[in-house]
C-alpha positions, 0 to 999 in steps of 0.5 A: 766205508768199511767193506764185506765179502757177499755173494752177488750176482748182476745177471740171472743165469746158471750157479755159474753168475754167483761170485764172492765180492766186497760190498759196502758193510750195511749201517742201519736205520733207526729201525733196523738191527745190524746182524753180523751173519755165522750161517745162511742157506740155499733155498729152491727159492733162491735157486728159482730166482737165480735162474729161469725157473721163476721168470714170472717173478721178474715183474717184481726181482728185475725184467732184465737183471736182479734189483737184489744184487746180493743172494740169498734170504735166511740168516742166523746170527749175532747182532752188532749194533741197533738203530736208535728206535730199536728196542726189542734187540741189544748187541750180542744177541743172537738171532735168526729169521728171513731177510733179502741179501742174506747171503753175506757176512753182515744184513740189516733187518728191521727190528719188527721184520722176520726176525726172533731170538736165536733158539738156545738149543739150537746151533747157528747152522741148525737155525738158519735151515728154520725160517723158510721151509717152516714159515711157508709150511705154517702158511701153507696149512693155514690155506689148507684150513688144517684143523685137529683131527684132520687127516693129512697127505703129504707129498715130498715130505723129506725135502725144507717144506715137506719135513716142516709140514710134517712136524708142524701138522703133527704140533696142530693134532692132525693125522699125517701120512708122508709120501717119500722115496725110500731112503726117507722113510725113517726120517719121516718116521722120526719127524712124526708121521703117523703112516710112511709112503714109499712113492717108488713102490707104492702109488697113494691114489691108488690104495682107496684111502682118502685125505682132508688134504693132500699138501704137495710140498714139491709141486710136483703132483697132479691135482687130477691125479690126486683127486680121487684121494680127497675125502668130499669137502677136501682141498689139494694144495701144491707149491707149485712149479713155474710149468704148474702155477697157470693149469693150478690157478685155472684149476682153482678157480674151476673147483669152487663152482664144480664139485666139493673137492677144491685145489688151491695154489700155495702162497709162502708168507713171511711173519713175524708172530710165525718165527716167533711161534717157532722159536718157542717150539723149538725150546720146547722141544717141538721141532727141529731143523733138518740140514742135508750138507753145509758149504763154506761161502766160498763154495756157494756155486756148488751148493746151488748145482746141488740144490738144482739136482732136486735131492737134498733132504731138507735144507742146504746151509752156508757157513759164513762164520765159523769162529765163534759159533755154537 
């Protein structure tokens, strides 16, 4: 059997237990679309995962080694060959969406899984920093009840999941103060918010302004603390962290029988109509990806110490293949 380079890893741990390895070229199944991969990413998903911070995952990734040997979960593509069921996707298309073992030179997706045509306008790079931030970010406001008019903090709004709550909240008609450091404030400008906080100089809890929601892209804001900026009937929700997912979920239990101000703990979903929805706005011109460096595969131990710094703005891309991409 034909062999691929991937990124693997047999053991959690530090950047340090990912290596590049040969791995048996995927073939797929009826259902599925044979994507030869030109570009990927590293999330804080990815990197959780890897290491110590997601422990409580390991119920479902593996107690003592990953079942997912091969890293990664987004891709961007060209597809090379179909199943015999497959209808919706021919050889040559290009593609990108969400898939496990992404993170190498060919994956196989199933033809009704997280997957969509490839926006025209947009480069492969640029697509792969899409599926993850902006479909967690649809599903986080979709748990926020966000609706017109509704007036919306957010909370580390320069990094995947923040910079796509922005731009997304704004598409839905909402009001959208974006809480950053200040060398992000013109990037929160240009994606749409409509007030700029600059959290170094400037507390949010402290101004008397009030918020339908206070979404913490980062999880790294207190509910106690941000309760006095919910307007009466108004909803915290936060990405969590592994030290916040318990005090979060005891909190939101607590708020739906005391007081009106709830807190809830955001929960990222995977869809296909979400992706799909994407792809249109972007060709219409309503959202764009926003990429802090790209890597070479090769260098995809690198490119995880600087996701773990927690300071990329937006995504951090892996180029799998450069010939031919545009």
């Amino acid at each position: 059997m034909d062999t691929v380079r991937a990124v693997v890893h047999d053991r959690y741990g530090p950047p340090e237990v990912l290596r590049i390895a040969e791995v048996d070229r995927p073939v797929p199944k009826d259902d599925e679309a044979l994507v030869r991969v030109y570009a990927s990413s590293v999330t804080r998903s990815d990197t959780g995962l890897r290491g110590s911070e997601y422990w409580f995952a390991r119920a479902v990734t593996g107690l003592r080694r990953p079942k997912q040997r091969i890293a990664g979960m987004e891709l961007a593509g060209v597809v090379e060959a179909v199943g015999a069921a497959v209808t919706r996707y021919r050889v040559g298309d290009e593609v990108f969406g969400i898939r496990s073992g992404a993170n190498a030179e060919y994956v196989c997706v199933r033809e009704h899984g997280v997957l969509a045509h490839k926006p025209a306008a947009m480069t492969f790079e640029q697509a792969a920093a899409v599926a993850d931030g902006a479909c967690t970010a649809l599903a986080f406001l979709r748990q926020a009840g966000l609706e017109k008019d509704h007036h919306l903090l957010v909370y580390g709004a320069s990094g995947s999941i923040g910079t796509a709550v922005v731009q997304l909240a704004k598409h839905a008609g909402a009001e959208v103060t974006a809480v950053v450091d200040t060398r992000h404030l013109e990037l929160a400008r240009s994606l749409g918010a409509d007030r700029v906080i600059d959290y170094t100089r400037d507390d949010f809890t402290a101004n008397g302004r009030t918020y339908d929601i206070v979404l913490d892209a980062v999880g790294r804001l207190s509910a106690w603390r941000s309760r006095r900026s919910l307007t009466p009937g108004g909803i915290y929700l936060t990405a969590g962290s592994a030290g916040s997912v318990l005090p979060v979920l005891v909190l939101s239990l607590l708020t739906r029988w005391i007081g009106t101000r709830r807190v809830r703990l955001g929960m990222a979903e995977y869809r296909n109509e979400d992706l799909r929805f994407l792809e249109e706005l972007i060709e219409d011109g309503g959202y764009r990806a926003v990429i802090d460096r790209s890597f070479p595969l090769e260098d995809v131990v690198e490119a995880h110490r600087y996701v773990e710094t927690h300071q990329k703005t937006g995504n951090v891309v892996l180029t799998v293949k450069g010939d031919g991409a545009t």
